[in-house]
C-alpha positions in Angstrom: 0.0 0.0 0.0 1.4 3.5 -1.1 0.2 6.7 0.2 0.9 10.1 -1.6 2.1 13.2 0.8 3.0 16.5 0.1 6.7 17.4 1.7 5.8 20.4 4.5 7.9 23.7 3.6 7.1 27.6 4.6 6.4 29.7 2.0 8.1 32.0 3.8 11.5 31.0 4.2 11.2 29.9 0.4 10.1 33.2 -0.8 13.0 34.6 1.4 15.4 32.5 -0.7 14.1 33.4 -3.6 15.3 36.8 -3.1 18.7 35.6 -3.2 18.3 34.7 -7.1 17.2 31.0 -6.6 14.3 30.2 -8.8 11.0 30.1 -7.2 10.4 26.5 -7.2 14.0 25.4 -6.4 13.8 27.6 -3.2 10.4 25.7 -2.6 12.4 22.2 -2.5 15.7 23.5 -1.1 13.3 24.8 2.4 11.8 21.0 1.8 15.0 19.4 2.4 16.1 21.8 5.5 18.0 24.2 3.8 18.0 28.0 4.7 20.6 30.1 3.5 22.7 30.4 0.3 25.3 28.9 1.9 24.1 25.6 2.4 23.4 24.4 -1.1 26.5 26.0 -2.4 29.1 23.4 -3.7 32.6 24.9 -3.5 35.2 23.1 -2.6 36.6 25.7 0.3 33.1 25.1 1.6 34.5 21.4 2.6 34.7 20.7 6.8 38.6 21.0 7.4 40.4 18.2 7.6 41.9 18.8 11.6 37.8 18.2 12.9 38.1 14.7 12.0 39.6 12.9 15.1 42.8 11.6 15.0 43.4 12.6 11.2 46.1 14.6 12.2 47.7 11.9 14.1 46.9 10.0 11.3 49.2 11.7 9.5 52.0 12.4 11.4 52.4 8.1 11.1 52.4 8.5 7.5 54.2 10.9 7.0 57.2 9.4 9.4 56.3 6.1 7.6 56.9 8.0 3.9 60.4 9.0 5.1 61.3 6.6 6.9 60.2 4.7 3.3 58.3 1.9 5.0 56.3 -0.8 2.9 52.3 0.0 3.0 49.7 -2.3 2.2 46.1 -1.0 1.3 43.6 -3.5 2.6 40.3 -2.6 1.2 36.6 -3.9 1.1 35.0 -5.4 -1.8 32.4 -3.2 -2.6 32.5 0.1 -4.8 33.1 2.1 -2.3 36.0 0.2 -0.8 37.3 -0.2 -4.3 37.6 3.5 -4.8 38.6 4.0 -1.4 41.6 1.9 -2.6 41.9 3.6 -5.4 42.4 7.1 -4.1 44.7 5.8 -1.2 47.1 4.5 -3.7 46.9 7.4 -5.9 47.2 9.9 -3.3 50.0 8.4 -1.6 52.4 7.2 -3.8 51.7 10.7 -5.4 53.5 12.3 -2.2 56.2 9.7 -2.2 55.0 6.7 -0.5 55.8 2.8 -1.3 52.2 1.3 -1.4 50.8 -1.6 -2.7 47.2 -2.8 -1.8 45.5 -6.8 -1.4 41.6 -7.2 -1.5 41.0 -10.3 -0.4 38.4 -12.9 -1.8 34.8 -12.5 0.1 33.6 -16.1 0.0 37.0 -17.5 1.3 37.9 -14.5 3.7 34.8 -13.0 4.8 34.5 -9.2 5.5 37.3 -6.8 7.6 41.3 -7.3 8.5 40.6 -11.0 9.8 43.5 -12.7 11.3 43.6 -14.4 7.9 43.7 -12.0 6.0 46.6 -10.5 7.9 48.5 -13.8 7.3 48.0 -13.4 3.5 48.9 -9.7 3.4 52.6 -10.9 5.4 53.2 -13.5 2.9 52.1 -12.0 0.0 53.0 -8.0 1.0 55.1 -8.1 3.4 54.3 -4.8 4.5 55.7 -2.9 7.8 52.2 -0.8 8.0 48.2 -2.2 7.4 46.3 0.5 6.1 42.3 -0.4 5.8 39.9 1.5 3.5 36.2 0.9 4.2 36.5 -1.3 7.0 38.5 -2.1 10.5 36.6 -0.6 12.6 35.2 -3.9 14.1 38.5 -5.8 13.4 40.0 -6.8 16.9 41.5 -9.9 15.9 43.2 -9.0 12.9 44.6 -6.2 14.5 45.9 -8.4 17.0 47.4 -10.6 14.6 49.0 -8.0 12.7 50.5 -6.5 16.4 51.8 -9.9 17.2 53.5 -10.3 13.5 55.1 -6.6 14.4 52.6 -4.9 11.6 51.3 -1.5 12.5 47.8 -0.6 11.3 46.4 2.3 10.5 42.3 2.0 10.3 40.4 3.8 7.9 36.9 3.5 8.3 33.5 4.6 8.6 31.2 2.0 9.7 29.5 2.1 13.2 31.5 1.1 15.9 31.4 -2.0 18.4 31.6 -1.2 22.4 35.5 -1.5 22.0 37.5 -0.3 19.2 40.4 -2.3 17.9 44.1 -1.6 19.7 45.6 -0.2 16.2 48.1 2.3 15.7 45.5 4.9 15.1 41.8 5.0 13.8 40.2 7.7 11.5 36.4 7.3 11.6 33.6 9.9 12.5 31.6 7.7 14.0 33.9 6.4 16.8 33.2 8.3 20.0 34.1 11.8 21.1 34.9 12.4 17.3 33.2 15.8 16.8 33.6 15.9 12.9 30.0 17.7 11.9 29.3 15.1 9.0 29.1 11.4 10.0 28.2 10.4 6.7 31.6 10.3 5.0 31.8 6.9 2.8 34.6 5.3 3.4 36.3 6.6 0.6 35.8 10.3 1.8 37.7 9.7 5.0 40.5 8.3 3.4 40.3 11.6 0.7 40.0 13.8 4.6 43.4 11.6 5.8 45.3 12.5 2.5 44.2 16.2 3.2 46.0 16.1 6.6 48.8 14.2 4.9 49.5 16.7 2.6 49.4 19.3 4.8 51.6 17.7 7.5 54.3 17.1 4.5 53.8 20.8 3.5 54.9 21.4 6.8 58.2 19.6 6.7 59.1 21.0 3.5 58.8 18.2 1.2 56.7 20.8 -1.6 55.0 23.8 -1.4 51.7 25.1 -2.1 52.8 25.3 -5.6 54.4 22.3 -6.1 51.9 20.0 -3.8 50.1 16.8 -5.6 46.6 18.4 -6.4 44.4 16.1 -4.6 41.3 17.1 -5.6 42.0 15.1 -9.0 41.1 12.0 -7.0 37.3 14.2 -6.4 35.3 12.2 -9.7 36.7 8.2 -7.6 35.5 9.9 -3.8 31.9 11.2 -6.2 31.7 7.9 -7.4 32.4 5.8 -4.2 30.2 8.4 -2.2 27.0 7.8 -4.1 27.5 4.3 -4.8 27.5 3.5 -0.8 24.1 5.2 -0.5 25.5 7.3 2.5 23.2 10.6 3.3 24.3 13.4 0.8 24.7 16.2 4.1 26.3 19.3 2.5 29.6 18.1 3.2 29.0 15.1 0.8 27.0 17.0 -2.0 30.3 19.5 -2.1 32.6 16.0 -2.5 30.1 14.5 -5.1 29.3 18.0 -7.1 33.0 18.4 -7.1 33.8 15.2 -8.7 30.4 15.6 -10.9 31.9 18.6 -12.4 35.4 17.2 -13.3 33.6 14.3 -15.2 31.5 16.6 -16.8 34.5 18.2 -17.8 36.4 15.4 -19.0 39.2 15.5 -16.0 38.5 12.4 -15.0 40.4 9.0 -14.3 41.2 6.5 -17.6 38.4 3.3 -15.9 35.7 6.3 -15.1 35.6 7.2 -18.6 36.1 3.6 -19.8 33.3 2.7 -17.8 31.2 5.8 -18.5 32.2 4.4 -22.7 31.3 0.7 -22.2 27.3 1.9 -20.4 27.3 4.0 -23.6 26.5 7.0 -20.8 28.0 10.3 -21.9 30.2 11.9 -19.6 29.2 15.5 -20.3 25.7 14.6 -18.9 27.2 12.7 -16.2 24.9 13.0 -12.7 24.7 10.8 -9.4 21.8 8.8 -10.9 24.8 7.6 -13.6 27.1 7.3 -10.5 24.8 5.0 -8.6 23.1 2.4 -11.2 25.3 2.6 -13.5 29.2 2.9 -12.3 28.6 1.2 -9.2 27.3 -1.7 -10.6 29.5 -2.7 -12.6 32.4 -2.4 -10.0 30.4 -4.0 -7.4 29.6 -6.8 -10.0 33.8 -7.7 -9.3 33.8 -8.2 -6.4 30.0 -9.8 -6.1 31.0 -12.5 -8.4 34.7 -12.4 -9.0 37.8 -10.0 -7.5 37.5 -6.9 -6.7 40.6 -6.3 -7.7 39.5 -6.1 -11.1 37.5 -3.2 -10.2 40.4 -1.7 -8.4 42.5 -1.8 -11.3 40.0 -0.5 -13.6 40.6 2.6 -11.2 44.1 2.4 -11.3 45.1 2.0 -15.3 46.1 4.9 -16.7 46.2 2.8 -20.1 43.3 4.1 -22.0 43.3 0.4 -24.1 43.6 -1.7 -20.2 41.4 0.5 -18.8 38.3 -0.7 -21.8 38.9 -3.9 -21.9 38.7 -4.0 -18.3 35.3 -2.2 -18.1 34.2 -4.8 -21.0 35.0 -7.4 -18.4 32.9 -5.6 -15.5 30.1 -5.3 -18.1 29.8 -8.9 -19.3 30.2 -9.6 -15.1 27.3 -7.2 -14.3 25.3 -8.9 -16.9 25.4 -11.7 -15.5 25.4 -10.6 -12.0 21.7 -9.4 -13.5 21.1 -12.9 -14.9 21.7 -14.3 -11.1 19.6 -11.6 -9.1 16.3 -12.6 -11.7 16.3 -15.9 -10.6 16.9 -15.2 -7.1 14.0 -12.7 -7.3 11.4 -15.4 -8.7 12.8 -18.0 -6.3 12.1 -15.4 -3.5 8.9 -14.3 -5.3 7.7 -18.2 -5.4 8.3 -18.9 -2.2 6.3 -15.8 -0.6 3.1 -17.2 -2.7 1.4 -19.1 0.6 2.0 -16.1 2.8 0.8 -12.7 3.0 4.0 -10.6 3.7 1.7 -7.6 5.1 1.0 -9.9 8.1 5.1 -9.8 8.9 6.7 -7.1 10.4 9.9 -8.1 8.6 11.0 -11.0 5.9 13.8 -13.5 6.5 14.6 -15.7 3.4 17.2 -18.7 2.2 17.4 -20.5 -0.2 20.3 -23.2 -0.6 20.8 -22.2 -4.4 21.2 -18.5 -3.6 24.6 -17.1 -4.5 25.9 -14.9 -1.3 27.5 -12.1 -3.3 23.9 -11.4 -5.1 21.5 -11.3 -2.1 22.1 -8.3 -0.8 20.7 -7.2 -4.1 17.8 -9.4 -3.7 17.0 -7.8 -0.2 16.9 -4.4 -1.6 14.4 -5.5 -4.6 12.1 -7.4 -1.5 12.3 -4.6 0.9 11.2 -1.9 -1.9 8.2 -4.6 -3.0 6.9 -5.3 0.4 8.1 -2.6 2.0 9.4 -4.5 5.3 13.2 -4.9 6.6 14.4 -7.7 4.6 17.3 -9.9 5.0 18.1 -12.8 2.7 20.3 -15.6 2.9 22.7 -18.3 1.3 25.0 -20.9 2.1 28.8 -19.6 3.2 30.0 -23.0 3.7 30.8 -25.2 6.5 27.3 -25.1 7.8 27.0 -21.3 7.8 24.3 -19.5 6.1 25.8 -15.8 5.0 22.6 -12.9 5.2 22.2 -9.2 3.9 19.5 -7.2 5.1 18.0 -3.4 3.7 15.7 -1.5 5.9 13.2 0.9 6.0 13.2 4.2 7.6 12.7 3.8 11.5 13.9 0.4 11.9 18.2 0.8 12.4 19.4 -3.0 10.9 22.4 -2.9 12.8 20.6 -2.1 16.5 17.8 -4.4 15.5 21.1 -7.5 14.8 22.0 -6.3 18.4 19.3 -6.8 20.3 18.7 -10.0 18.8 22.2 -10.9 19.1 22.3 -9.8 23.0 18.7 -11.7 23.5 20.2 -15.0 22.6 23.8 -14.8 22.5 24.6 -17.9 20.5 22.8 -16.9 17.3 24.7 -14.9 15.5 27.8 -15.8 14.6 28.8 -11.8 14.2 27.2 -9.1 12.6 27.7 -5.7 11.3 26.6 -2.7 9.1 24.5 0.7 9.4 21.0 1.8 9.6 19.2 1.0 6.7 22.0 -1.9 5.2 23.9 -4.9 7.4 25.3 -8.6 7.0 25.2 -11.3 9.1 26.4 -15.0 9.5 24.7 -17.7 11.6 24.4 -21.8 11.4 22.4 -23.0 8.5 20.5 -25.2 11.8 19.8 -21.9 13.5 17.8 -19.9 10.8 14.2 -20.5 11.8 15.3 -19.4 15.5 16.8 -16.0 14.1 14.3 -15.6 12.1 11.7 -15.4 14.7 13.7 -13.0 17.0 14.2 -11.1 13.8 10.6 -10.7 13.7 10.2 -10.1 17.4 12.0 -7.2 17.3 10.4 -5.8 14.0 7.0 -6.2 15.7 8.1 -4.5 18.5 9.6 -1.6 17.1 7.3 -1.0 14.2 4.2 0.5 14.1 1.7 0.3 11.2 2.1 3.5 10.4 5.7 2.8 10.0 4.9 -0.5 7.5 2.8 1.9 5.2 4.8 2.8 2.4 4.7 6.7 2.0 5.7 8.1 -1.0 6.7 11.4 -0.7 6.5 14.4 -3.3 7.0 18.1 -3.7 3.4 18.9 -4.7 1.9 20.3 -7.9 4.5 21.8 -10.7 3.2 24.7 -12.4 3.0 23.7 -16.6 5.2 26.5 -17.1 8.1 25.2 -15.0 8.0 21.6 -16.9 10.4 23.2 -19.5 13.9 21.9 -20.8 15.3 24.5 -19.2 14.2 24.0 -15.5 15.4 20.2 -16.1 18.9 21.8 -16.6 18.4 23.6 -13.5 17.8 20.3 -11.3 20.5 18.7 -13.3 22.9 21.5 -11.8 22.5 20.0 -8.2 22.7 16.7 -6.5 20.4 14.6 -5.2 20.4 11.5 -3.9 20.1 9.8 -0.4 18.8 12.3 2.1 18.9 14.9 -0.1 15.9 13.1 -2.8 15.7 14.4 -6.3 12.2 16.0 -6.9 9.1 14.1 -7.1 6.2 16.1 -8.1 2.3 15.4 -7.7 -0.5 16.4 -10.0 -3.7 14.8 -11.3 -3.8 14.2 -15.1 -6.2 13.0 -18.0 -5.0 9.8 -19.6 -5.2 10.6 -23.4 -3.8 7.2 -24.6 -1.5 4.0 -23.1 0.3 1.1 -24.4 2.7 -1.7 -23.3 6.5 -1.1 -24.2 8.1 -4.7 -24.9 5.3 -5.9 -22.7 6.7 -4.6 -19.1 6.2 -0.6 -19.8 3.3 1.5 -19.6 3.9 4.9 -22.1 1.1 7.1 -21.7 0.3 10.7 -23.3 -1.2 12.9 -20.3 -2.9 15.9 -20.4 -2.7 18.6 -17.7 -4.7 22.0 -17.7 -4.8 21.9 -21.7 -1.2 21.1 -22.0 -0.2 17.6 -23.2 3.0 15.1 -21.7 4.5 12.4 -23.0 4.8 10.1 -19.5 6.4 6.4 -19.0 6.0 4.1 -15.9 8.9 1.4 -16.0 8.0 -2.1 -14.7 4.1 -1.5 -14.8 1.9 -3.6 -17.2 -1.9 -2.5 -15.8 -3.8 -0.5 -17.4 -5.1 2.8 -15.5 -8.3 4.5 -15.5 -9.1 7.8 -17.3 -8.3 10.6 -14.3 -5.4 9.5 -11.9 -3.0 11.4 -9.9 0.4 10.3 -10.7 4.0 11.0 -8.7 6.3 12.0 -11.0 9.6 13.1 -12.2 10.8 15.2 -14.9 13.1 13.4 -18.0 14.5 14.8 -21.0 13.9 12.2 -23.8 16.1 12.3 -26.7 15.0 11.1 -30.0 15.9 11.4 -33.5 17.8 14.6 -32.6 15.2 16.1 -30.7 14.8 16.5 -27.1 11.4 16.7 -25.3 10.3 16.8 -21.6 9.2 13.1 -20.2 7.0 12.3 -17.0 8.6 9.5 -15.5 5.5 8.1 -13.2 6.6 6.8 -9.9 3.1 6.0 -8.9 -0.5 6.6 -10.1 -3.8 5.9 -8.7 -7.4 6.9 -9.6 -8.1 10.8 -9.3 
């Protein structure tokens, strides 16, 4: 069930705004979102938080800059997702650009699981030999690893954003806003913009002991278009500190200053740069670099970021193509497997759904989660087998229901359940005993009933009311196109009621419709929707340019519809 709402704002405060030169209805939606002064949706980089509010970060790099001269072996350990896989990329980039020796392992997910485990310290000595860990994207919960890299005489340095356990890990130092009595206004970097924040302090502390000048300095903010990419791909809230990171890196791409595997990868979606905006960023970059490491090596990925072979750099983005295709292959049949086996039950009754399946493939369900939980709208986790009589989950929530604190109290109910756990709000992982799942399922819903109300399970669909005909111009879709949107911060969905002129069936999955609104007429679209609607409705929507045949034309993309 979906219920149309109209996002509050004052009039007030947006007709104040618009005073400062901000179209009329763009003040209307900036007000909408919280925003108040000029400041706040500006996107300049000196607008960035400094560097010296995130905790430790100058500590941080004070190690590697003694490690640089000292010339120490690093080793990069980073996650396998896109936004460890950029982390990764700007680490390397960054610190080999101010002198250091650096090489980086990602390890294998199905054999080594997720964080600096004790094994994966073992491989990283044999293969690396480094004197200093450095994680990207994870650590944070990585006691034993750290342990093992202590007792092999490794230093690590932890890199990391993820919410912290009751006790940190005993490593050299630890850069992440969310650990406590870190003060740093944002804690919604991505793992990829603390590591940009600890390069920043880096710089600056190597500034300070004469190694260049302000002139001569590596220009760091040619890493901005990987911390864009790795920002929106991890789905963290766009908070004004991120939108400057993202609208940064945005506007290099747009530019053409971008890395060899962005543009190779931009090239092989057949997305054009110049256009580029965080809706290409997040379904179609991400992806295909989370495709790597979902089904193969992240690595891959990595390198794609790395190459500065324009020739290495294709082929490799072929090869994340062909692996996202089938990646796409693997989540269909998951999703009718998961679809098939909800038919006897009604998931309305449920607070939350828990699903495995022994044919599932683990790097593919958190996918599958995400497709459930926006169906059903309930906290979703799904799971497949890990081996050795573990069953490996990946859960996506819905607002008012944190994943992570809801893993906790289950975990803290009955102690022996999960075999550890981890993650944020809205997204977490899990492993437990294949022999245990009905049990955790249960608590899992146990907690969901308890915490959620029915208010909470109704899914309510947001919009920014009725757009004047006028404003439905090329011209205005430039104007959105200038800022970005994304989680937290949600692109514009307007509301208005229409007459249905005409509607047919695209390749029998797509309802294209031609609307008519106080005498004016719209081409519309609603992807994945086959049924037929009725002569008035009131439709969500969001403005398109469609390009066709040389010409471009406004588009209604229909988010929801119902009866007017």
């Amino acid at each position: 069930m979906t219920r149309l709402t109209v996002r509050a704002y004052s009039v007030r405060e947006s007709e104040r705004l618009a005073q400062h030169g901000l179209h009329p209805v763009m003040a209307r939606l900036m007000v909408a979102r919280g925003l108040n002064s000029p400041d706040q949706w500006a996107s300049e980089i000196s607008g960035l938080i400094p560097p010296n509010q995130l905790t430790h970060v100058d500590q941080a790099a004070i190690f590697l800059a003694d490690a640089i001269e000292a010339k120490k072996n690093l080793t990069v350990v980073a996650d396998y997702d896109c936004d460890g896989a950029t982390a990764c990329a700007v680490a390397l980039r960054g610190l080999r650009a101010m002198g250091a020796r650096v090489d980086y392992i990602v390890p294998n997910r199905f054999e080594y699981g997720y964080g600096l485990t004790p094994e994966i310290v073992e491989l990283t000595a044999r293969e690396k030999s480094p004197d200093i860990i450095i994680t990207v994207d994870n650590g944070i919960a990585s006691h034993a690893g750290v342990e093992e890299a202590s007792r092999r005489g490794i230093e690590v340095l932890v890199t990391d954003h993820h919410l912290p356990a009751q006790t940190l890990p005993k490593a050299a130092v630890i850069v992440n806003p969310n650990q406590p009595g870190c003060g740093f206004p944002s804690k919604n970097l991505a793992g990829v913009g603390v590591m940009f924040y600890t390069l920043l302090a880096l710089r600056a502390e190597l500034r300070k002991r004469g190694h260049f000048d302000e002139t001569t300095q590596p220009r760091l903010d040619s890493l901005l278009d990987l911390v864009a990419l790795g920002t929106v791909a991890d789905v963290v809230k766009l908070d004004a500190n991120n939108r400057i990171l993202v609208a940064q890196g945005i506007k290099r791409i747009r530019s053409g200053r971008v890395h060899t595997g962005i543009a190779a990868l931009f090239s092989v979606a057949s997305r054009e740069m110049r256009k580029a905006t965080p809706f290409d960023l997040g379904f179609t970059l991400g992806p295909r670099l989370n495709a790597a490491g979902r089904l193969s090596d992240m690595s891959l990925g990595i390198e794609c970021l790395l190459t500065d072979d324009a020739t290495r750099a294709w082929n490799i983005a072929r090869e994340l193509d062909t692996i996202n295709r089938q990646r796409r292959e693997i989540e269909t049949d998951m999703q009718e497997a998961a679809l098939a086996s909800l038919e006897d039950i009604q998931p309305t009754d449920n607070a939350t759904l828990t699903l495995f399946n022994p044919d599932w493939h683990q790097g593919v369900i958190g996918i599958v989660a995400s497709r459930l939980k926006e169906k059903f709208y309930r906290p979703t986790i799904t799971f497949a087998p890990a081996g050795n009589g573990l069953i490996k989950g990946s859960g996506r929530s819905i607002p008012g229901f944190h994943l992570r604190d809801a893993l906790d109290l289950v975990s803290k109910r009955a102690p022996n359940l999960i075999d550890k756990f981890g993650g944020h709000a809205m997204a977490a992982g899990l492993s437990l005993h294949e022999t245990d799942f009905d049990a955790f399922a249960s608590a899992f819903e146990t907690v969901g009933k308890e915490w959620l109300t029915a208010a909470e399970l109704e899914h309510v669909l947001e919009t920014d009311g009725s757009l004047e005909n006028d404003y439905c111009s090329l011209d205005f879709i430039r104007l959105l196109d200038d800022q970005v949107w994304g989680q937290g911060f949600p692109p514009p969905v307007f509301c208005d009621e229409f007459r249905v002129l005409n509607q047919r069936l695209l390749k029998d999955r797509h309802l294209k419709m031609q609307l008519e609104k106080n005498g004016r007429e719209f081409e519309a679209i609603w992807f994945n929707h086959a049924d037929t609607l009725p002569d008035q409705i009131r439709a969500a929507y969001r403005l398109d340019v469609n390009e066709y045949n040389g010409r471009s034309r406004v588009q209604l993309l229909v988010e929801f519809a119902e009866p007017a």
